[in-house]
Phi, psi and omega in degrees: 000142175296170195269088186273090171300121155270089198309144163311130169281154212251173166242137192296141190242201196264133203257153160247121166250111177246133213226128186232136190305342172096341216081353205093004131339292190257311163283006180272338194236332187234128195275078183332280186319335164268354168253327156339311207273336188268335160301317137009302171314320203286114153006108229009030150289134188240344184198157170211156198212140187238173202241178151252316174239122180270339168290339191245165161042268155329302183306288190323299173334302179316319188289323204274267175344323189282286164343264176314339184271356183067009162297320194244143163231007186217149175226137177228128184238123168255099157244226202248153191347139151298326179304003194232291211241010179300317188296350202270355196254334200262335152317346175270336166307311186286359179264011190265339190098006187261152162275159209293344220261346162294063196215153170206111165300143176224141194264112149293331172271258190346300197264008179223325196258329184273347177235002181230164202233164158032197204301321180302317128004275166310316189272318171320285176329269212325266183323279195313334168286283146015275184322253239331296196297341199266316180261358171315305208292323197277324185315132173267125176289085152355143132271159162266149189277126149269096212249126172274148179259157159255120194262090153202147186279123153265127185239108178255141187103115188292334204275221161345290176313313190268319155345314208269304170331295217313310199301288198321300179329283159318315175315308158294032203060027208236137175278121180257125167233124187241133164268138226200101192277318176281162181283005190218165202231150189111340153066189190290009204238000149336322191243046171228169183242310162296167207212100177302150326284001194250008167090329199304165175239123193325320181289322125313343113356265169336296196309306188299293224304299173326316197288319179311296176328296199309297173334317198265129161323306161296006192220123167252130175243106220257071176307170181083336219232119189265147197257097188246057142190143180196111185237163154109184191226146180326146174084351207229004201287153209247124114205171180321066210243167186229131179235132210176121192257142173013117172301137174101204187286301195343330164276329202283338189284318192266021114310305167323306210264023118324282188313346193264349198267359199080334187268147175265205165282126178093337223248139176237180224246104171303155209013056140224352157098168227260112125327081180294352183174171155261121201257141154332108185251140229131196202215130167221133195235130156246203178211125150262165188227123182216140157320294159250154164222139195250099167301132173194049170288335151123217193194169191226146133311159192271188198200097202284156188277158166339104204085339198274110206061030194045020166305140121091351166270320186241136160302322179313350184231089199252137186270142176338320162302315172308308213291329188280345184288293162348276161022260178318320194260025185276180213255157175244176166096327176276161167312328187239140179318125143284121154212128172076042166070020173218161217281172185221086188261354138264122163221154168249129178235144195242124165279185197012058173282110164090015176216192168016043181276124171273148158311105160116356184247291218268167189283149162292176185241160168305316171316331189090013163241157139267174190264017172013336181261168173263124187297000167092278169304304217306303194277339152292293197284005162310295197293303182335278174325248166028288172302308174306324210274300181309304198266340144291318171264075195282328164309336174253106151310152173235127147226135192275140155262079189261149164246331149203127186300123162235118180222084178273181157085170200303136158051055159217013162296286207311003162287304211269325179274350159316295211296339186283311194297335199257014158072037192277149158262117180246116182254140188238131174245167139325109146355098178092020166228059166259178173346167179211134203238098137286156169280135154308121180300324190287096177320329179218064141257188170296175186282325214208149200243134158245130159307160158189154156239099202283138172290357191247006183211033168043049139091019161331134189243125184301029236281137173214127175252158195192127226283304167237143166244125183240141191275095168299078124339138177271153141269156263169108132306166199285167143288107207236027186304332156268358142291308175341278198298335196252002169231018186034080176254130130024126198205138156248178198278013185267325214105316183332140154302133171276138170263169180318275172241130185286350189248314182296331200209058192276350167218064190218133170241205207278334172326095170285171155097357176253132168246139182261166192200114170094191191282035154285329204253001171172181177271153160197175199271196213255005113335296167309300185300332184275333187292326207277282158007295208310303219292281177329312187279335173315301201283289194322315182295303159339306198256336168313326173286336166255027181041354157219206162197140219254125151249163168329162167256002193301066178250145171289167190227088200281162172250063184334330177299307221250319175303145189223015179084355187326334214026026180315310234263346078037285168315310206263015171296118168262024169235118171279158184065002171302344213200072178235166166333123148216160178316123157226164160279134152224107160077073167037041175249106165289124199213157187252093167300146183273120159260154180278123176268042221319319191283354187235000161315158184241356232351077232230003181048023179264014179258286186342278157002293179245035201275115180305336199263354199057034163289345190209151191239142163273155207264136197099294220268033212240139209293030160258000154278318176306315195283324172340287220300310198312300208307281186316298172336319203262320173304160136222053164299319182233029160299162151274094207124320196322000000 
């Protein structure tokens, strides 16, 4: 169990209040200077001092100073979210000699200047600085909860991302276990063959990343194999994993047929990734132990529904991934694309299938959502696709179907004026005006027809018939819904795993000690992902390498004096294993008391609510600080004129 220090009581101090403009965030709506001047009043504020940026240098300074100089021991800073700068205020205590926990945030944007106007504006600010100051005054100098780590990685998911964790780690001296539900490594992008705007080939790729992996000593790789029991807290998590190759013949066959194919174990397979080995068949469960754990569970192609652009209706209509697989395998040498022996002299590609979808336009999926985002990839990797069709085949027209080209990041603009120069035909729709995908009526025309009404000739309506249609696919997370529940992860309204902050905490979730890494958390390009990977194995490697982690101390606190066992406060715990029961002697009695688990508390104060006796406080939060804050609110002792 983590290590809980029981702080020293503190005596009430001098509270210093610093109130910051914001940029005009905040003074553009709150007259700062007058809630200085009315901070000033509250019961133990001694300075009250304002900034134009309190985050920045300068700001920081003021605090510091007041602090070294013994005017202030206790501090209140009113700016903008605690969530941007709290940690930057309580790193300015310690450098100042103070402890981080004599500190209380008062949110001045969000909840007053961005939603209050004038003089109503100024007095709300006024009362939360006030609260603020009222319980500052109360504040106790914190211990941080010290949690020993298990310095080993769980990293799940084979492809790019968890390659690249796994590798990045190891490199750091850190021992790796990559979990792998399929039997090959390499993920989604094993199954492209070229890599937009540069060309690279998925398969050298695959190849460096996997053979390193397979290769490094410190990386262990568990194919097959899925995560069912997950207990524990950063630095500690216990889990379950179960390894069980395919049902039936299927695994043992495509191993045969490896071996019979020139290609071996390790060796990789186009579009299908890297074998790393060959597994027992049978159903085997182990337990791992890990410090951290790194998500790097992937993505899916959308699967456009029946009918939508004539998928799954006409053959003639294959989604981008199918179509590149074709491709590859199309017969060489001639002017016009062949695929399966028949010529391919029109083709259409349709963008934003499965992406950028509105309420009220595009259809539900069956799950009963849309994808409301932009997928990002689709359209470089269109134009790509496009450009290669144009410069082998000069014979196959290509027309582009767009709703708006975004081909962002380095050398991925020059695809699209490639595709102009390489004579691509570009047609532009409307939101609720796309293609419209039919069979030709005309027997010895191409087979298959799109509709349009193009935006590039002011809304003229099109006919263009054409041999294939191809689906510019969105990206989609996989489905992990039972890591989601057994590791209580995060969720946003696309489905991505959610991070803390994309700027502050961009590969973190509120879980600590679990990191995301590659596209669970949106979409990006296999660039992007290696960035994200790196980014991931840093914060892991922080905490694995220093062998413990400093947590907050805002955790409940029983009052042993005061507990009588109800376990009321047991129940009503939204942190499992945060709480439980246990045996103590009391006055030669054996009896069950409640205990605190500090690393796995949330401190979210629902044990505090029902506990009958006022046996247990959240440490910061506590309720005589609460009644502070409420009093000073309520007050107007130090209104002006009051």
């Amino acid at each position: 169990m983590a290590e809980k220090k029981h702080p020293d009581p503190v005596p009430e101090g001098k509270v210093g209040v610093y109130v910051c403009h914001c940029g005009g965030n905040i003074s553009d709506e709150v007259d700062v200077e007058k809630v200085c001047e009315q901070a000033r009043k509250v019961p133990g504020v001694v300075v009250a001092r304002a900034n134009m940026f309190m985050c920045s240098d300068p700001g920081q300074e003021l605090i510091i100073e007041d602090l070294q100089s013994g005017l202030v021991d206790r501090v209140v800073v009113a700016s903008c979210s605690p969530s941007l700068h709290e940690t930057t205020f309580r790193q300015a205590l310690i450098r100042a000699g103070a402890n981080p926990y004599v500190y209380e945030h008062a949110n001045l944007r969000e909840q007053v200047s961005w939603v209050h106007h004038g003089a109503e504006a100024t007095e709300k600010a006024t009362r939360l600085v006030a609260a603020a100051a009222a319980k500052a005054g109360m504040l106790e100098a914190l211990e941080p909860i010290r949690v020993d780590v298990h310095r080993q990685a769980v990293v799940i998911g084979g492809g790019v991302a968890g390659l690249k964790t796994a590798l990045e780690l190891a490199e750091r001296g850190l021992p790796v276990i990559l979990v792998e539900k399929s039997p090959f490594l390499g993920g989604q992008v094993a199954q492209l063959d070229r890599l937009a705007p540069w060309g690279e080939t998925a398969a050298g790729l695959i190849s460096e990343l996997a053979g390193a992996v397979l290769a490094h000593p410190a990386i262990t790789v568990y194919p097959c194999a899925q995560v069912e029991g997950f207990e524990g807290y950063i630095g500690n998590f216990k889990l379950k994993v179960v390894q069980q190759p395919p049902a039936g013949t299927a695994y043992a066959h495509e191993v045969a047929r490896l071996s019979h194919s020139g290609r071996g174990l390790g060796d990789f397979v186009p579009f299908v990734g890297v074998m790393p080995a060959p597994i027992p068949i049978g159903r085997e469960e182990f337990d791992l132990d890990a410090g951290v754990i790194v998500l790097a569970t992937g993505f899916r192609p959308y699967q456009p529904r029946p009918g939508e652009y004539g998928s799954q209706e006409f053959p003639e209509v294959v989604t981008l991934p199918e179509f590149i697989r074709l491709a590859a395998k199309a017969e060489t040498g001639g002017d016009t694309l062949m695929l399966h022996g028949r010529p391919i002299r029109r083709l259409a590609m349709i963008h934003c299938v499965g992406s950028r979808q509105i309420p009220g336009i595009h259809e539900e999926n069956a799950g009963g959502y849309l994808n409301e985002y932009c997928s990002r990839t689709c359209c470089s990797a269109t134009l790509y696709a496009a450009n290669l069709i144009r410069e082998n085949y000069p014979q196959t027209r290509v027309f582009d179907f767009y709703r708006d080209i975004r081909t962002y990041g380095r050398g991925q603009e020059e695809l699209y004026t490639q595709a102009a120069q390489n004579r691509v035909v570009f047609f532009r729709f409307d939101p609720g005006e796309e293609p419209q995908v039919s069979r030709n009526p005309d027997p010895k025309g191409h087979p298959v027809l799109v509709k349009v009404k193009d935006g590039l000739t002011f809304g003229e309506e099109l006919e263009v018939p054409v041999d294939l249609v191809v689906l510019a696919v969105g990206q989609e997370p996989n489905t992990i819904t039972d890591l989601v529940e057994k590791l209580k992860l995060p969720v946003g309204a696309d489905r991505f795993l959610q991070e803390v902050h994309p700027k502050l905490r961009p590969v973190e979730v509120s879980v600590a000690g679990i990191l995301l890494a590659g596209t669970c958390q949106a979409p990006f390009d296999v660039g992007e992902t290696c960035a994200a990977a790196g980014a991931a194995a840093v914060k892991a490697a922080t905490i694995l390498t220093r062998g413990f982690v400093a947590l907050d101390p805002f955790v409940a606190e029983v009052d042993l004096s005061r507990c009588t066992g109800t376990g009321a406060c047991v129940a009503a715990c939204l942190g499992e294993g945060a709480l439980t029961m246990v045996a103590q002697m009391v006055e030669g009695q054996k009896v069950k008391r409640a205990q605190v688990n500090p690393a796995l508390c949330l401190g979210c104060g629902a044990c505090v609510a029902v506990c009958p006796e006022n046996a247990i406080n959240l440490q910061g939060w506590t309720l005589k600080q609460y009644e502070a804050m409420v009093d000073m609110i309520v007050s107007d002792a130090y209104l002006e004129g009051a």
